[in-house]
C-alpha positions as CSV (number, residue, x, y, z in Angstrom):
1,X,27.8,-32.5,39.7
2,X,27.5,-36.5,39.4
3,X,23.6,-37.5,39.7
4,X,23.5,-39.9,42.6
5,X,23.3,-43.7,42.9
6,X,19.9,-44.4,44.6
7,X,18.5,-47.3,46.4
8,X,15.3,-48.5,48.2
9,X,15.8,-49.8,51.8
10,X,12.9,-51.0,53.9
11,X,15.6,-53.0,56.6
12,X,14.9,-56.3,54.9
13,X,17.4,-59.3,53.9
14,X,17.0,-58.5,50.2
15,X,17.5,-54.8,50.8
16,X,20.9,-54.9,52.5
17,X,22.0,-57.0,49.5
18,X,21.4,-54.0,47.6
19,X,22.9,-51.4,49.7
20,X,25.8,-53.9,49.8
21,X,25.8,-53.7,45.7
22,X,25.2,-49.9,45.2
23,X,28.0,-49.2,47.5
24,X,30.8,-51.1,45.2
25,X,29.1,-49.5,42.3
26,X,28.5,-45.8,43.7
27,X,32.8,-46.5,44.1
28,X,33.2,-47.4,40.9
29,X,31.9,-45.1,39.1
30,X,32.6,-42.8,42.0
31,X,29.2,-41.3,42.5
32,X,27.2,-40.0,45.9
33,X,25.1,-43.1,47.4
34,X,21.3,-41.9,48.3
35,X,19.6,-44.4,51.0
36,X,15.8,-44.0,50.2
37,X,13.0,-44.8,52.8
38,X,9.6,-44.6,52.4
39,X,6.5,-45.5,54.3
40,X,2.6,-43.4,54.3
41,X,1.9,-45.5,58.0
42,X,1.6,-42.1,59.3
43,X,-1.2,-41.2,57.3
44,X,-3.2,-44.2,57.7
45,X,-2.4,-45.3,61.6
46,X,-2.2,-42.8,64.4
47,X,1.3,-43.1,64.7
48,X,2.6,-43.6,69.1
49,X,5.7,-41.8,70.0
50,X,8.9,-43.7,70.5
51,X,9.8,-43.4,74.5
52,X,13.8,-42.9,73.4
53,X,13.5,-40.7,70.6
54,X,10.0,-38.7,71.2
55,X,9.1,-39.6,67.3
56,X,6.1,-40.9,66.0
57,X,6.8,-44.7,66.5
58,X,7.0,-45.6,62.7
59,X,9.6,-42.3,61.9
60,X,11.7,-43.7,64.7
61,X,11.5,-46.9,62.9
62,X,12.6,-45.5,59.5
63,X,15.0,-43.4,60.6
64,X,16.6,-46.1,62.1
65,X,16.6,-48.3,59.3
66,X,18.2,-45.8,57.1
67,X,21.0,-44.8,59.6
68,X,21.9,-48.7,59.6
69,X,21.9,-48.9,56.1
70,X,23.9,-45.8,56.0
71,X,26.3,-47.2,58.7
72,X,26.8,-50.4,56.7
73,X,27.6,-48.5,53.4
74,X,30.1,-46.5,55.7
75,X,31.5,-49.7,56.8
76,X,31.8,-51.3,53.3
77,X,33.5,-48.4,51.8
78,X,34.2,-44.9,54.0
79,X,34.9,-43.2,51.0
80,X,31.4,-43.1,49.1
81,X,29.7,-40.5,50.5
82,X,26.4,-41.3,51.5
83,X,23.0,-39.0,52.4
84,X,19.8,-41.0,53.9
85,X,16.1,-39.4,53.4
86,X,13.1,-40.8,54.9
87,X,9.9,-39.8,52.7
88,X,6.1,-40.0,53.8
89,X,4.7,-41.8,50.7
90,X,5.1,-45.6,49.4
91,X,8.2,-46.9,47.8
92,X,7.1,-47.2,44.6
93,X,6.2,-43.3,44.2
94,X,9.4,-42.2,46.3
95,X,11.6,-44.1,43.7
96,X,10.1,-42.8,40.7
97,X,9.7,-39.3,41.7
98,X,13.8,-39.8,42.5
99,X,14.7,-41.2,39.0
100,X,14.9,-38.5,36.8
101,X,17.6,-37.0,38.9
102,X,19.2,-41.0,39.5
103,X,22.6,-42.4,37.4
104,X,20.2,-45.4,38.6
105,X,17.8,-46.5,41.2
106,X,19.1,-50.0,42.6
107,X,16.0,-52.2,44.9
108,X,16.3,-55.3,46.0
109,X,14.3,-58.3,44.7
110,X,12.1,-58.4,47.4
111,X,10.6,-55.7,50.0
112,X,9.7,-56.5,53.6
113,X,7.2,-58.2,54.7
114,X,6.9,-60.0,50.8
115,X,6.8,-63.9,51.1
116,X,9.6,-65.7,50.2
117,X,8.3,-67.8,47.7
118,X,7.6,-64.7,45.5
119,X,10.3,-64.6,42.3
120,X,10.2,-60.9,42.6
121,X,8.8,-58.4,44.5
122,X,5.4,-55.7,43.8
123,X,8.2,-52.6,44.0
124,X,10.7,-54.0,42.5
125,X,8.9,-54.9,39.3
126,X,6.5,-51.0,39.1
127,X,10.2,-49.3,39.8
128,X,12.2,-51.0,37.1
129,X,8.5,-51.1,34.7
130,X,8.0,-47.6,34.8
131,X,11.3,-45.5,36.1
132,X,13.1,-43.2,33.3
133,X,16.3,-43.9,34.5
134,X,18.3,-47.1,34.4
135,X,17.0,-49.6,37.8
136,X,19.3,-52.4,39.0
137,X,17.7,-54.9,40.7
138,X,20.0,-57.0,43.0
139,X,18.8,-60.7,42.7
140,X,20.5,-63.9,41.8
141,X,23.7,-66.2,43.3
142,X,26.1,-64.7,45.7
143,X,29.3,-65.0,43.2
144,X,27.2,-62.9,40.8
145,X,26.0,-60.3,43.3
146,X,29.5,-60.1,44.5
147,X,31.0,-59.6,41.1
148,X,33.5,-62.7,40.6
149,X,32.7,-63.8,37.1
150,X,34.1,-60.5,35.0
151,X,31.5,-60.7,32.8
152,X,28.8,-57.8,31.9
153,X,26.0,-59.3,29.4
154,X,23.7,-56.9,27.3
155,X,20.6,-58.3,25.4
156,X,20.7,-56.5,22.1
157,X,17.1,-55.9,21.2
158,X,15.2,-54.1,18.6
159,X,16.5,-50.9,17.5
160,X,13.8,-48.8,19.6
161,X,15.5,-50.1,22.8
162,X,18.7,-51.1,22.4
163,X,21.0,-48.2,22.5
164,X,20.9,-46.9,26.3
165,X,21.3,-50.5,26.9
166,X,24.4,-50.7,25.2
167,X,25.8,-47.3,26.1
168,X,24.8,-48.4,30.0
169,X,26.3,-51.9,29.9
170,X,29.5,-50.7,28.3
171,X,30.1,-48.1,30.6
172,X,29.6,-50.6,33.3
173,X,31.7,-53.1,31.6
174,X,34.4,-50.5,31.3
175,X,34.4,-49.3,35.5
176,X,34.6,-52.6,36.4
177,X,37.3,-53.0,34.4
178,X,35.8,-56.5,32.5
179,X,35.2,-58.2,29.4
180,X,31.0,-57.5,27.5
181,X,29.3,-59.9,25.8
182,X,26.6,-58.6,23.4
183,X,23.9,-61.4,22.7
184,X,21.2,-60.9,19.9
185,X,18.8,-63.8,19.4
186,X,17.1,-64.7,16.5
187,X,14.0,-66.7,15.3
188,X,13.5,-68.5,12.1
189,X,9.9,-68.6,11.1
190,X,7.6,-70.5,11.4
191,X,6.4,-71.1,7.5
192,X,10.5,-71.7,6.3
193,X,10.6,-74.3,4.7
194,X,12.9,-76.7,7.1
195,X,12.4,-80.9,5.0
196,X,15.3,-79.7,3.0
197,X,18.6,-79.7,4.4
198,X,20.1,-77.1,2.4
199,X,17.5,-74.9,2.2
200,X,17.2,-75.1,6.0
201,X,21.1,-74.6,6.6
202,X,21.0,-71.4,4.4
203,X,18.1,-70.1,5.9
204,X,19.6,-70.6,9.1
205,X,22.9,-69.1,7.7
206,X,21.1,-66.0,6.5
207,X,19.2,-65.4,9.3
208,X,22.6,-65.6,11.7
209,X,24.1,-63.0,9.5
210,X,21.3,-60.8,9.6
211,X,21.8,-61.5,13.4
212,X,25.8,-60.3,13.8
213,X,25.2,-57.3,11.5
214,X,22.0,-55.9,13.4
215,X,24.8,-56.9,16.3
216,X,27.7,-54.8,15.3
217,X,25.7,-52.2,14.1
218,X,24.5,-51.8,17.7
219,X,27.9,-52.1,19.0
220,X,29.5,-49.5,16.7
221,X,29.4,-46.4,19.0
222,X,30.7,-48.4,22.1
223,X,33.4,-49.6,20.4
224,X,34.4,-46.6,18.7
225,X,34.2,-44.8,22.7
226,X,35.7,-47.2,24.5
227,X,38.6,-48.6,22.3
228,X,40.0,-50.3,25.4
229,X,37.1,-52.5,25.9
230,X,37.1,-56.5,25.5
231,X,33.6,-57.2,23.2
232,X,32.1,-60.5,22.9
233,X,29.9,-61.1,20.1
234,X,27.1,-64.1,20.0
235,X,24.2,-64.5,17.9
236,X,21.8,-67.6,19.0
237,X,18.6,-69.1,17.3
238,X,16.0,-69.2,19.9
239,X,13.6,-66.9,22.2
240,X,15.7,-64.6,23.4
241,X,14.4,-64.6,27.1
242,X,15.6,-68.7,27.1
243,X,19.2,-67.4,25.3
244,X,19.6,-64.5,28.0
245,X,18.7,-66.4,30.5
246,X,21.6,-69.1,29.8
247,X,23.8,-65.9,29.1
248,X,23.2,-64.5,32.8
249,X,23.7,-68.3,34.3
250,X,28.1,-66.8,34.9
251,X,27.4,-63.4,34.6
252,X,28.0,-60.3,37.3
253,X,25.2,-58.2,35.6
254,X,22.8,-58.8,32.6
255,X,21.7,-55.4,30.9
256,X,18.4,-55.0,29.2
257,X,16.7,-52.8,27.6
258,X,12.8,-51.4,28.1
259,X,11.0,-49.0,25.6
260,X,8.7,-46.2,27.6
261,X,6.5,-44.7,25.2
262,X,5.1,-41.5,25.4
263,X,1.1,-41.0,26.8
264,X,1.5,-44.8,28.2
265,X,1.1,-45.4,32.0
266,X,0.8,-48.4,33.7
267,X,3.8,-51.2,33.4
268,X,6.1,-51.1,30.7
269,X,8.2,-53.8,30.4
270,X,9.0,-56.7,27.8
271,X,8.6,-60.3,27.9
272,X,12.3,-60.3,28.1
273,X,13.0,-57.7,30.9
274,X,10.2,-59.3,32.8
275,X,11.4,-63.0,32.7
276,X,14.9,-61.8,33.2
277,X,14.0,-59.9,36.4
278,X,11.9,-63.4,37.8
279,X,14.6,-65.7,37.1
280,X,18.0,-64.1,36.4
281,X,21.0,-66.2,38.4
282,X,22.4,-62.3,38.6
283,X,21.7,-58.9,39.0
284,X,19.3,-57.2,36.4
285,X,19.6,-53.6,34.8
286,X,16.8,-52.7,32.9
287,X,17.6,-49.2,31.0
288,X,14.8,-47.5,29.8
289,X,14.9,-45.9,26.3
290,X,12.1,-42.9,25.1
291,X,10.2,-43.1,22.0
């Protein structure tokens, strides 16, 4: 049996956007859609009953959001099939607890109630930090969200974190039936000598090299799985959050990977992933790889 698509709604703006997304994806990769709702009001406020439904006030609230998210999703697509499940904790614990039995967990950038001017919101950023399944957070322009460019990017990192992000962004790549870009950056350092020109253009020749074989190394089981799949290649000198940042300015989804190591709690979640998930023009999937 597939593992489900699974995604956060609270009733806001940001949160439909991602119902709206996880429902094209849940048909695409033609998985069950899981509308997740969680509040702990009850145990801190002495919950009124609704005069309609006889419920506490705050269950008829949530049960009501989740049955319009799960009438939208029917709307978008009647052929996903969709379950809804309201849970009495927050939304941070409800997601995590869901991931290891997620193909993903998909939030919006910003809960309700969050202001505006926030780049991204306190459960987005614990979910995707800290989940051990891929999390999708829906964020950036509307062509992107709405998948127009045919373009999947994936930031190939260091070895430790780079192959579920691969695997995940080719799969993707492969559903949607569009082209991947692979982008590794690179850095010269700092003590290279640069007052020669030659010495600097081989440096900066080696060091690209060095680049787009780490690259095609990474790339090499993808391929070999799915033959049919159009692979961009790019190497760039620079910080790698600027150059993935540029590469996710026309892209539908940007794919990154985040090392969880074991005996760690708290957030974990590169420089990259994190500047990625504040500023990306599109969605961000941040897979999570075990060491």
């Amino acid at each position: 049996m597939e593992l489900p698509l699974v995604v956060g709604v609270d009733g806001s703006a940001s949160s439909l956007r991602a119902v709206d997304w996880a429902v094209d994806e849940a048909a695409r990769h033609g998985l069950p859609l899981r509308l997740v709702h969680a509040s702990r009001w009850e145990r801190y406020e002495r919950a009124l009953p609704s005069f309609t439904t006889g419920l506490p006030a705050e269950d008829a609230s949530a049960r009501n959001v989740v049955a319009a998210c799960a009438r939208r999703a029917e709307l978008r697509n009647p052929e996903v099939k969709v379950s809804e499940e309201v849970l009495p904790d927050d939304a941070v614990s409800a997601l995590l607890r869901a991931a290891p039995e997620s193909f993903a967990l998909v939030v919006g950038d910003r809960g309700r109630g969050e202001l505006a001017a926030l780049l991204l919101g306190s459960v987005s950023l614990a979910v995707a930090a800290r989940a051990v399944c891929p999390v999708v957070v829906v964020r950036g322009a509307e062509p992107a969200v709405r998948g127009t460019y045919g373009r999947i990017v994936v930031g190939v990192g260091d070895t430790a974190e780079r192959t579920g992000a691969v695997r995940f962004a080719a799969r993707e790549a492969q559903a949607r039936g569009c082209a991947l870009t692979a982008v590794r950056a690179w850095r010269r350092p700092a003590h290279e000598h640069r007052d020669h020109l030659l010495v600097a253009d081989d440096a900066v020749q080696a060091h690209d090299e060095r680049a787009a074989t780490e690259l095609e190394d990474a790339l090499s089981d993808v391929v070999r799985e799915h033959p049919s799949l159009t692979v961009h290649r790019r190497t760039a000198d620079g910080p790698a959050r600027r150059v993935l940042l540029d590469a996710a300015a026309e892209a539908d989804l940007i794919v990154v990977g985040a090392v969880r190591r074991h005996g760690h709690f708290g957030l974990q979640l590169g420089t990259v992933a994190h500047t990625l998930l504040h500023h990306a023009d599109c969605p961000v999937a941040v897979v999570p790889q075990r060491v």
